[in-house]
N, C-alpha and C positions, 0 to 999 in steps of 0.2 A: 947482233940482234938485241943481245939484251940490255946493252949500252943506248941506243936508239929507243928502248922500249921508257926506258928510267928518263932519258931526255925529254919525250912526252910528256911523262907523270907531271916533271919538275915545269914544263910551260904551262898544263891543265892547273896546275897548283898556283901558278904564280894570275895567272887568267883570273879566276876564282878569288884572290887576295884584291885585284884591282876590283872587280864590281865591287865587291865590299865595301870598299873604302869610297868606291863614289858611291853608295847608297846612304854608309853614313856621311857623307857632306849634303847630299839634297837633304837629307834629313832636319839638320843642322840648319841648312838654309832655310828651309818651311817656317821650322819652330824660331828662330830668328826675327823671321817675317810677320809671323804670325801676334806674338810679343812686340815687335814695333808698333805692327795697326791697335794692339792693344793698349800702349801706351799713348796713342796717339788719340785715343778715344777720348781715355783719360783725364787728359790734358786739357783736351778740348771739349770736353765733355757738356761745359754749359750751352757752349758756341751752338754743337750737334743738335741740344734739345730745341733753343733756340729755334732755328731754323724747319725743326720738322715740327714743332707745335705750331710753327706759323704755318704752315703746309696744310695743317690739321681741316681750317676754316677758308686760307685765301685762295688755293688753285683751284679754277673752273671745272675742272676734270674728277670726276670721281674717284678713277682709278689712281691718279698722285694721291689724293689724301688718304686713301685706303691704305698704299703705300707708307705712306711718311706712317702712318697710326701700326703695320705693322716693326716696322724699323725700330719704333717705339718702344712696342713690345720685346723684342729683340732684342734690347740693349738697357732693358730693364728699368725704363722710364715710363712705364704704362699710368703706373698709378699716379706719379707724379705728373703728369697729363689730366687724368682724369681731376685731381685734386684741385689742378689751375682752371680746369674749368667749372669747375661746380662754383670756386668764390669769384669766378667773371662772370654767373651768371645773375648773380646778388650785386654787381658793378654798379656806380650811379651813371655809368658812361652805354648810349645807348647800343653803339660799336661795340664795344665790349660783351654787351650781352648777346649782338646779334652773331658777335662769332664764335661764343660759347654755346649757342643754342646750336649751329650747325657742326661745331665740335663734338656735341653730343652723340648724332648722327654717325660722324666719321668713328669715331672710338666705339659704338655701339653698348654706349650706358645707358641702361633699361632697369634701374632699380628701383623701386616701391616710392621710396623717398622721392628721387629725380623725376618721376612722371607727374607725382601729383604738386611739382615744383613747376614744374612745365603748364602744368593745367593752370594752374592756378596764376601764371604769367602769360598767359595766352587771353585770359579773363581779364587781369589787373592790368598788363603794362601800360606802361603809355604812349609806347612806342608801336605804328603801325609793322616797321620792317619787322623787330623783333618776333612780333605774334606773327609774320610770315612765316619768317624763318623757321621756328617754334611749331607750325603747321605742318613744312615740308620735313621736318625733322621728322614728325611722328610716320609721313610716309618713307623716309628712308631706313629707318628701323623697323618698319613693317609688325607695328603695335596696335594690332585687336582687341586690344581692352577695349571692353563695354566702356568705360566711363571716357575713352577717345575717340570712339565710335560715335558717342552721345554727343558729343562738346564740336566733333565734325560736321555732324549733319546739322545742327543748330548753325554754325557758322555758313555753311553750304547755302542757310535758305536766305541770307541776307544778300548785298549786292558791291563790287568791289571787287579789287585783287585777294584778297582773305577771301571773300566767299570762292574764290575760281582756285585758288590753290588749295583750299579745304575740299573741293569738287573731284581736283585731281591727286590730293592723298587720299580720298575714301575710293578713289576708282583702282589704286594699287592695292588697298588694302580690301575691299570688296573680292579684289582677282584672289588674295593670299587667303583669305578665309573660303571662298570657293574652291580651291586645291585641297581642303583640307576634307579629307572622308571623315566628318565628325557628326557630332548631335545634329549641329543645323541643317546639316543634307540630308541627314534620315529622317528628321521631322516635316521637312520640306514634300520629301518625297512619299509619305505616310499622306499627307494633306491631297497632294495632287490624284493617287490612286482610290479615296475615298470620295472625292471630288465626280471621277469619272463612270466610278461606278454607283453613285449617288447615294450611298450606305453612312450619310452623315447621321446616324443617331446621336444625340446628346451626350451621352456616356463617352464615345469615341472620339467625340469632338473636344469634348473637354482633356480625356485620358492625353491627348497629342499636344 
């Protein structure tokens, strides 16, 4: 019995010794693998960016360029994106700037500097696609600044493809500022209840 008993031990033992050893080879093989795709990055690394900066502007689909802009991020080329597009948007080549402007969009750069770059190229260019692009950009970042709010509806009231797609970023962006429970709704609705109950004194009218 007690010879049979030790035979066990010594198979539960030797059982135990084998997973071992295949867990450290998957292991092995992981980090292996894991270090080739990294080298392979590497290597190829300008190729990668490449190809997903071009992604940024040229696929019709939202969802790839969103894509490619996160992969981007990802792999630690964010800014370096954002940087090639900021000086193509200063390009003397009209392409260039129309696929910078919608790069802009894709990568969701919304900075103090970059808007009033944009404003100011939607007023000057000389290029009609550009200030397109440049329009629907501001409704794809979904930017309620008053002073693109202002620069929309002025565009809105003339006639042309700029005024229809200025028509249809202020209707995205009309939607995004109505979700928002902020100052404009409570003064809204301050107006409409004094309205109804016809209590418009001067004083209240002004206070709202």
């Amino acid at each position: 019995m007690k010879k049979k008993k030790k035979k066990k031990k010594k198979k539960k033992k030797k059982k135990k010794k084998k997973k071992k050893k295949k867990k450290k080879k998957k292991k092995k093989t992981k980090i292996t693998s894991t270090c080739l795709r990294h080298e392979l990055v590497l290597r190829r690394q300008d190729e990668i960016y490449k190809l997903l900066e071009f992604k940024l502007w040229d696929d019709p689909t939202m969802d790839v360029r969103l894509a490619a802009a996160k992969a981007l991020t990802a792999l630690g080329m964010f800014t370096r994106a954002c940087d090639l597009v900021e000086r193509k948007l200063e390009d003397s080549e009209e392409d260039a700037r129309a696929q910078a402007a919608i790069a802009v969009g894709t990568l969701g750069m919304k900075s103090e500097k970059l808007i009033r770059l944009l404003l100011e190229m939607l007023e000057l260019d000389s290029s009609d696609y550009v200030r397109l692009m440049i329009i629907r950009t501001f409704g794809t970042l979904k930017l309620t600044d008053h002073r693109v709010m202002r620069c929309l509806r002025e565009r809105e009231k003339l006639e042309g493809p700029l005024a229809r797609e200025a028509h249809r970023s202020l209707y995205v962006l009309d939607q995004v500022l109505a979700s928002r429970p902020g100052k404009n709704a409570g003064q809204q609705s301050a107006r409409k209840y004094l309205h109804s109950r016809r209590v418009l004194s001067p004083i209240l009218a002004t206070a709202i």
